[in-house]
DSSP file (Angstrom, degrees, kcal/mol; ACC not computed):
  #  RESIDUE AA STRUCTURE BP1 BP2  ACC     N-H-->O    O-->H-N    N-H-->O    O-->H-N    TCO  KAPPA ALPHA  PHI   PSI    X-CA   Y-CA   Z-CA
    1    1 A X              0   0    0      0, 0.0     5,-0.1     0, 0.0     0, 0.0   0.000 360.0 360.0 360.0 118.4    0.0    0.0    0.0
    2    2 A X     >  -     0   0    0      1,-0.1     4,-0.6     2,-0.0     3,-0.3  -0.058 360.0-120.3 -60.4 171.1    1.4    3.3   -0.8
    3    3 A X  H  > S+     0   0    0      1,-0.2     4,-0.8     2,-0.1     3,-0.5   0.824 113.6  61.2 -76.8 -26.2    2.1    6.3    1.6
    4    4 A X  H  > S+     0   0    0      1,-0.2     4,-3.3     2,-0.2     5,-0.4   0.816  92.1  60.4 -76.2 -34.3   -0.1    8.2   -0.5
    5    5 A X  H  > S+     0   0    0     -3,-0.3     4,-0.8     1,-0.2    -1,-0.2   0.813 102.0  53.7 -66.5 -31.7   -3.0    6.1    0.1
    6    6 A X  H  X S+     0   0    0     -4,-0.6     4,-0.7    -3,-0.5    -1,-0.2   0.856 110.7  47.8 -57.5 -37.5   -3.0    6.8    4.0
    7    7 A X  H >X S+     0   0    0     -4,-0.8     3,-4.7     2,-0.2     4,-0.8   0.922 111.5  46.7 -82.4 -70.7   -3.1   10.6    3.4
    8    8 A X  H >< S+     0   0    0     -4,-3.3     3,-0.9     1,-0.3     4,-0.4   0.909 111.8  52.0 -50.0 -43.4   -6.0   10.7    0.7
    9    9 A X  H 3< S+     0   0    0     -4,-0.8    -1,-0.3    -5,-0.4    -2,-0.2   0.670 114.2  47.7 -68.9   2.8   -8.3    8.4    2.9
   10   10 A X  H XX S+     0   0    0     -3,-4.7     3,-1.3    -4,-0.7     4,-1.2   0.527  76.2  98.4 -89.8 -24.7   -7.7   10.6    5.6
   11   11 A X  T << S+     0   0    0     -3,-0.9    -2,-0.1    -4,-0.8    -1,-0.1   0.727  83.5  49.2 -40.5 -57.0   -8.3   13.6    4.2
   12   12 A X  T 34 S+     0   0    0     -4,-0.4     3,-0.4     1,-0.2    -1,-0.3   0.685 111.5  54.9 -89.1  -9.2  -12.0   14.0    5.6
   13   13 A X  T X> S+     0   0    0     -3,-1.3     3,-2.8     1,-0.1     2,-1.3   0.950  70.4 101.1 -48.5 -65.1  -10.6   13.0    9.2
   14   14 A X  H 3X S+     0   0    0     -4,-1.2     4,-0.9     1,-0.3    31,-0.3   0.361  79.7  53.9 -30.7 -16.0   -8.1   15.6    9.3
   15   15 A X  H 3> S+     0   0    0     -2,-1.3     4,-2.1    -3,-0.4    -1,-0.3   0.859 111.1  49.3 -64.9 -36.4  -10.8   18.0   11.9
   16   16 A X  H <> S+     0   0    0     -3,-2.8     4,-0.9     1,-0.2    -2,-0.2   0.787 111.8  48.7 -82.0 -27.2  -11.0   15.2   14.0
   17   17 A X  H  X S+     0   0    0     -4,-0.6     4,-1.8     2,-0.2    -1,-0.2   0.944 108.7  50.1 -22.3 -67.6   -7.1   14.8   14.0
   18   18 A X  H  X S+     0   0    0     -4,-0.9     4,-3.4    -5,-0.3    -2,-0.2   0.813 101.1  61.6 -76.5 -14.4   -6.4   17.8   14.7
   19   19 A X  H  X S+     0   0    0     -4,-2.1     4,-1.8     1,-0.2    -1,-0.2   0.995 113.2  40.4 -25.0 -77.1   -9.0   17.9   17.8
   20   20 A X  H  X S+     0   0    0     -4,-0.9     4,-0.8     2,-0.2    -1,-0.2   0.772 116.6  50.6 -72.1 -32.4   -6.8   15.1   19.4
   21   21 A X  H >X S+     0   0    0     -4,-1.8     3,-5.4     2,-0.2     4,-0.8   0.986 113.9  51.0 -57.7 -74.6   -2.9   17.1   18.0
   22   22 A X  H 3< S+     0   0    0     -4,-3.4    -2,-0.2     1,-0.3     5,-0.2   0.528 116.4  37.3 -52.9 -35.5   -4.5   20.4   19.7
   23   23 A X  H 3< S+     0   0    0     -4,-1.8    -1,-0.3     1,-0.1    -2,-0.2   0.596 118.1  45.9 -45.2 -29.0   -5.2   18.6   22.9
   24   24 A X  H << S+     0   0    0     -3,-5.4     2,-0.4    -4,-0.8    -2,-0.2   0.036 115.2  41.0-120.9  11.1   -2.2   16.3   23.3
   25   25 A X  S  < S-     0   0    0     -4,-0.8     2,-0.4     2,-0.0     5,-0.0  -1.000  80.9-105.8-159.7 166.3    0.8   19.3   22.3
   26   26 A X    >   -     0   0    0     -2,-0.4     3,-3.6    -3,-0.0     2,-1.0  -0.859  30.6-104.9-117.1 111.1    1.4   22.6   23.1
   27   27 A X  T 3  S+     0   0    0     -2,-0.4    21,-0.4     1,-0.3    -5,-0.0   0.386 120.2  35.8  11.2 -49.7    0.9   25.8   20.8
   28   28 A X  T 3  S+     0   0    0     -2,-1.0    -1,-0.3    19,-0.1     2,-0.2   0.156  89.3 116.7-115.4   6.6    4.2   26.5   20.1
   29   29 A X    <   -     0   0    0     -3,-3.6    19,-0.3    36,-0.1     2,-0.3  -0.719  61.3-137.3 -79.1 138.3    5.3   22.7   19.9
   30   30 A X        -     0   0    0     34,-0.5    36,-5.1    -2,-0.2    37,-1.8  -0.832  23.5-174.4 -79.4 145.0    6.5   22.0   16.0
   31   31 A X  E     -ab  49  67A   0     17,-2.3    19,-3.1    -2,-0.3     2,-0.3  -0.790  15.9-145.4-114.9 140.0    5.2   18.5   14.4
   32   32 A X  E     -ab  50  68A   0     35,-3.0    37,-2.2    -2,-0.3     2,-0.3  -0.982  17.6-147.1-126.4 168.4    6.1   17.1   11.1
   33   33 A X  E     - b   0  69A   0     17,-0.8     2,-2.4    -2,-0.3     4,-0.3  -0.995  20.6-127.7-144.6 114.4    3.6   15.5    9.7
   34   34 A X        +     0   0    0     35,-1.5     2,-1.0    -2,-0.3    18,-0.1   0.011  67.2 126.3 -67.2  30.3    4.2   12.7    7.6
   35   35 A X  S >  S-     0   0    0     -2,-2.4     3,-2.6     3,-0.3    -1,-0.2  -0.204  80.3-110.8 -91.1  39.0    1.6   14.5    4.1
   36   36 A X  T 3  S-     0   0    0     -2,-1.0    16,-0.2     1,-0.3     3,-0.1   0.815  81.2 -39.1  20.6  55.8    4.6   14.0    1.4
   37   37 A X  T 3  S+     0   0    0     14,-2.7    -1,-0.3    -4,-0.3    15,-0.1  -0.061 109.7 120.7  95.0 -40.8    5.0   17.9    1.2
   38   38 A X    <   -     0   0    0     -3,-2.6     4,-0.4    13,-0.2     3,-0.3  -0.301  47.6-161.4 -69.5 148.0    1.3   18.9    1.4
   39   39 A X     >  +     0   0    0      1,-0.2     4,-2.0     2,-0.1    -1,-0.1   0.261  56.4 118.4-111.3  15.8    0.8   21.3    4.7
   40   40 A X  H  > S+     0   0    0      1,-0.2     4,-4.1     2,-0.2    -1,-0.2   0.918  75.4  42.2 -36.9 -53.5   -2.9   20.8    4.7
   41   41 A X  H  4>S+     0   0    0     -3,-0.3     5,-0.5     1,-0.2     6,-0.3   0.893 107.2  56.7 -81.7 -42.4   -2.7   19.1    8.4
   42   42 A X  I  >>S+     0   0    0     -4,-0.4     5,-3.8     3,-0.1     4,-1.8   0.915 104.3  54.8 -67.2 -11.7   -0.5   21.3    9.8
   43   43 A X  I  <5S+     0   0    0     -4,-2.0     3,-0.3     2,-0.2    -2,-0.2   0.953 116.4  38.1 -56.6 -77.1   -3.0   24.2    8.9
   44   44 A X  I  <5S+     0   0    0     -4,-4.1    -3,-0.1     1,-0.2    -2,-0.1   0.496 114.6  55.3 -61.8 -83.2   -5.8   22.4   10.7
   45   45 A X  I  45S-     0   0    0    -31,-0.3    -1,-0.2     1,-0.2    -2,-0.2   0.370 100.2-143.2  78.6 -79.3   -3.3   21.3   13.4
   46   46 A X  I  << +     0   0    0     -4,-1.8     2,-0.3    -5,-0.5    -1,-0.2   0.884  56.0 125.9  74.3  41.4   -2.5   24.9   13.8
   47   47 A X      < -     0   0    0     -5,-3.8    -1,-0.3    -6,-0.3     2,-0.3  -0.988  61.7-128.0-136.0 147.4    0.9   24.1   14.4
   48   48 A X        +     0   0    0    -21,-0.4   -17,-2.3   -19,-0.3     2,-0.4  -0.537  57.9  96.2 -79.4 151.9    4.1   25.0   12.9
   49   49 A X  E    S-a   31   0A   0     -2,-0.3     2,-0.4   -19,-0.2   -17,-0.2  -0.974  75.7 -46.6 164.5-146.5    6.4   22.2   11.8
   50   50 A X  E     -a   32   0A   0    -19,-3.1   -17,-0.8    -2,-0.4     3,-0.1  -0.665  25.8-149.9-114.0 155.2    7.5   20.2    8.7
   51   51 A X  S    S+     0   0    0     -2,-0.4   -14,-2.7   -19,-0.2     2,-0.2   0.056  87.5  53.4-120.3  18.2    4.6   18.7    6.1
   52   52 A X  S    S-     0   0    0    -16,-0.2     2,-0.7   -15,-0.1   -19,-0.2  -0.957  90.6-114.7-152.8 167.9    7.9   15.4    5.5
   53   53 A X        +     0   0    0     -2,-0.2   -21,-0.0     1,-0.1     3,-0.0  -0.919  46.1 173.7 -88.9 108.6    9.7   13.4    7.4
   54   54 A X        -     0   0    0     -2,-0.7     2,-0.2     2,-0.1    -1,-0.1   0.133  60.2  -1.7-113.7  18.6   13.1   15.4    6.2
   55   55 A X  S    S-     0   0    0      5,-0.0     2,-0.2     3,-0.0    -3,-0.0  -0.949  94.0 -59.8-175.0-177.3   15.8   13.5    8.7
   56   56 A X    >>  -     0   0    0     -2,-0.2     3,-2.1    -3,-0.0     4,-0.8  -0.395  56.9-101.6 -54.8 136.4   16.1   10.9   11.4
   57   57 A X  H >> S+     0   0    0      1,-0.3     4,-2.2     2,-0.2     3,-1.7   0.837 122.6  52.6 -43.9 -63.2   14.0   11.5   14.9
   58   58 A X  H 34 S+     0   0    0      1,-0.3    -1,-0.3     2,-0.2    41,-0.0   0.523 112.2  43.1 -64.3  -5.6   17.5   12.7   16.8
   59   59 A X  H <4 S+     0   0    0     -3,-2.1     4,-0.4     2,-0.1    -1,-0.3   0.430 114.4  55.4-111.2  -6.9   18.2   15.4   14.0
   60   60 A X  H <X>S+     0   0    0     -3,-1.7     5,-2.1    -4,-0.8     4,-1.5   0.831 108.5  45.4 -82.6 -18.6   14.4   16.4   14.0
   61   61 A X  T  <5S+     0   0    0     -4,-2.2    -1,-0.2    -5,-0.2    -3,-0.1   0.474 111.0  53.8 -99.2  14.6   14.5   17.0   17.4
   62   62 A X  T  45S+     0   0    0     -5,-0.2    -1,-0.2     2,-0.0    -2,-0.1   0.539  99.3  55.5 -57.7 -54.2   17.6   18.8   16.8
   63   63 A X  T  45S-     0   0    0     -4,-0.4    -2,-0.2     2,-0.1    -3,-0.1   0.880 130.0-102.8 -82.4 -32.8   16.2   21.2   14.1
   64   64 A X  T  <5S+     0   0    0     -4,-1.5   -34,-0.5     1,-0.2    -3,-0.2   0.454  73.4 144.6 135.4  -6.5   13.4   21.8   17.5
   65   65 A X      < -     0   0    0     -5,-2.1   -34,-0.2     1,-0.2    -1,-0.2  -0.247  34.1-163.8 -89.3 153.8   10.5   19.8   16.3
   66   66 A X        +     0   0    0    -36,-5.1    33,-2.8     1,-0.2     2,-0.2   0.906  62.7  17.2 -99.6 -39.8    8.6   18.0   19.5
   67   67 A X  E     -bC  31  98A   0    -37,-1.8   -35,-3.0    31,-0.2     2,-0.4  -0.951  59.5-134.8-142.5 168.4    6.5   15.2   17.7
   68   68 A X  E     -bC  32  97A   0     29,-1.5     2,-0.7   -37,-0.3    29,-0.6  -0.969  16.3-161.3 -94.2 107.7    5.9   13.1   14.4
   69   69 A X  E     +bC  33  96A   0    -37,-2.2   -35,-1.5    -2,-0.4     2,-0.5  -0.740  16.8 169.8 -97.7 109.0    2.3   12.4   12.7
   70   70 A X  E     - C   0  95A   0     25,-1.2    25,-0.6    -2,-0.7   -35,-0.0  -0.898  34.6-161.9-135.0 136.1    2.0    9.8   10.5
   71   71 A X  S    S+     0   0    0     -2,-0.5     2,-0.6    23,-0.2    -1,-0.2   0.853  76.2  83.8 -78.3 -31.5   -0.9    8.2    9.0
   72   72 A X     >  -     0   0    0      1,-0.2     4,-1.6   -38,-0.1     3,-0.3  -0.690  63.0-158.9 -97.4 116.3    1.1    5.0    8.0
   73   73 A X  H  > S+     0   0    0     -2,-0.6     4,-4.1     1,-0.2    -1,-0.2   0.661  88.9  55.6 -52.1 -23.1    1.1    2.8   10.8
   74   74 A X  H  > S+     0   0    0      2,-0.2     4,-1.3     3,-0.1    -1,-0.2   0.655 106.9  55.0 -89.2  -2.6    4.5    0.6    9.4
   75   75 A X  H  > S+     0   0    0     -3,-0.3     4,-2.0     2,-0.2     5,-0.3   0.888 111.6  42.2 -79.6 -86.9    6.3    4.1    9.3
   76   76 A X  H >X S+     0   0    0     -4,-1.6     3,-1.1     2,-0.2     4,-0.6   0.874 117.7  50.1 -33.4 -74.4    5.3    4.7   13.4
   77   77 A X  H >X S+     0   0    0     -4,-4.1     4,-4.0     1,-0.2     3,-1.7   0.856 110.9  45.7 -34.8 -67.8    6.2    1.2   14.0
   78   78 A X  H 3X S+     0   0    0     -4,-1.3     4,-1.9     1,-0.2    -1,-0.2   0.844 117.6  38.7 -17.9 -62.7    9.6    1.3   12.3
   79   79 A X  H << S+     0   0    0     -4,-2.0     6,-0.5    -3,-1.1    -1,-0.2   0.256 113.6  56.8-107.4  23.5   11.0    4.3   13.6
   80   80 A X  H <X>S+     0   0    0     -3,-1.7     4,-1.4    -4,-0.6     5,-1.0   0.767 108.4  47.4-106.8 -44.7    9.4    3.7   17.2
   81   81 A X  H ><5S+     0   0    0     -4,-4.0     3,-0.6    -5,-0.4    -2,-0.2   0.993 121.2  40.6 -82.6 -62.2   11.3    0.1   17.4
   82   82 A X  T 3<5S+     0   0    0     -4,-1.9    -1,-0.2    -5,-0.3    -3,-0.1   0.833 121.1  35.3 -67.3 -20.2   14.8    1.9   16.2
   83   83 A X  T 345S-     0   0    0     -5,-0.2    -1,-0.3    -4,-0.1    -2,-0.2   0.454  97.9-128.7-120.4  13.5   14.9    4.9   17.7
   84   84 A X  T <<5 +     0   0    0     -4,-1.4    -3,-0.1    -3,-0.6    -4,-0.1   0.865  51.3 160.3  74.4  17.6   13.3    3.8   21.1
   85   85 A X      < -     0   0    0     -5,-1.0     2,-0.5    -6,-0.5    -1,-0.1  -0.371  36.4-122.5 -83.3-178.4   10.4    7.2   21.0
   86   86 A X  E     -D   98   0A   0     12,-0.7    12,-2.6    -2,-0.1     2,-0.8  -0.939  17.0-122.7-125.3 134.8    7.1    6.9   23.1
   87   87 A X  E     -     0   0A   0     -2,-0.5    10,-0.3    10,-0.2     3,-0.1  -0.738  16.3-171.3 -86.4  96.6    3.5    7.1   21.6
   88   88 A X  E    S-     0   0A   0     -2,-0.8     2,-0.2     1,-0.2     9,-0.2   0.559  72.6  -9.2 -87.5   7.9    1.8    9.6   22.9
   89   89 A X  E     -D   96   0A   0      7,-1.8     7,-2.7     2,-0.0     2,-0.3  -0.676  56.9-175.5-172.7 156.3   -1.6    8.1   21.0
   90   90 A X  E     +D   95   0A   0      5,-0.3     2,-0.3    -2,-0.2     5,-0.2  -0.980   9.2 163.5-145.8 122.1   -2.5    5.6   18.5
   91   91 A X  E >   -D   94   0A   0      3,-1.9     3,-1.0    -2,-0.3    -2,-0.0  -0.831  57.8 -93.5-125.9 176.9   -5.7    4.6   16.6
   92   92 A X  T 3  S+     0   0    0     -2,-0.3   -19,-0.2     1,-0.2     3,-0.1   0.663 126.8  58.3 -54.9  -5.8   -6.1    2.4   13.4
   93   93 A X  T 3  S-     0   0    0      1,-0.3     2,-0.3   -21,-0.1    -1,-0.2   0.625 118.1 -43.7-115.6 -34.7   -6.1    5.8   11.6
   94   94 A X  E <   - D   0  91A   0     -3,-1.0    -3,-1.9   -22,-0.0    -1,-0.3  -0.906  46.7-111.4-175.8-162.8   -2.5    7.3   12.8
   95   95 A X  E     -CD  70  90A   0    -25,-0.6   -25,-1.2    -2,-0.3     2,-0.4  -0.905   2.6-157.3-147.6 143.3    0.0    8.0   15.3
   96   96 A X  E     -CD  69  89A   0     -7,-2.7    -7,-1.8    -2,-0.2     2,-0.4  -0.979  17.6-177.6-130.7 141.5    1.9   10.7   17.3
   97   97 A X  E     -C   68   0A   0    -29,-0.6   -29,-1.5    -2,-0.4     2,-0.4  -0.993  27.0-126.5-135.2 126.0    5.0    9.9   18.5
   98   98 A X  E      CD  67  86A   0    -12,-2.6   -12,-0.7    -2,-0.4   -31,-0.2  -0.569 360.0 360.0 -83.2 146.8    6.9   12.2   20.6
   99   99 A X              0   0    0    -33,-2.8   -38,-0.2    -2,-0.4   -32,-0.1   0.557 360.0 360.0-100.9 360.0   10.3   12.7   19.1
């Protein structure tokens, strides 16, 4: 299944996302947001941050950004198991992962 396929069937989620972002982080927190360039979710979000994954978890949280949102569950898994982050929520639908 492609990455692409996560984003577009989500699309008409993305208020109900950002409900649960806007609760679980802090104004000023920056996200990237796993949308292959588009900054659609970080609008509703209402957060600043990165609309790609552009480096490794320890150089994102480097560049200042606090968490990672990703629709694709084998993406969250993956980079949860290697670089040893904590999920601060998961449904079948996505992930946040504090970086």
């Amino acid at each position: 299944v492609s990455q692409s396929r996560y984003y577009y069937y989500s699309l008409s989620d993305i208020p109900q996302f950002a409900k649960v972002v806007k609760d679980l982080t802090d104004p000023n927190d920056k996200i990237v947001v796993d949308t292959q360039g588009d900054t659609t979710t970080l609008f509703a979000f209402d957060r600043k941050g990165s609309p790609a994954i552009i480096g490794i978890p320890p150089e994102l949280k480097d560049m200042g950004y606090s968490y990672l949102f990703t629709y694709n569950q084998e993406t969250a898994d993956n980079l949860i198991r290697d670089f040893d982050l904590d999920v601060v929520f998961r449904n079948n639908r996505f992930v946040l992962i504090k970086l």
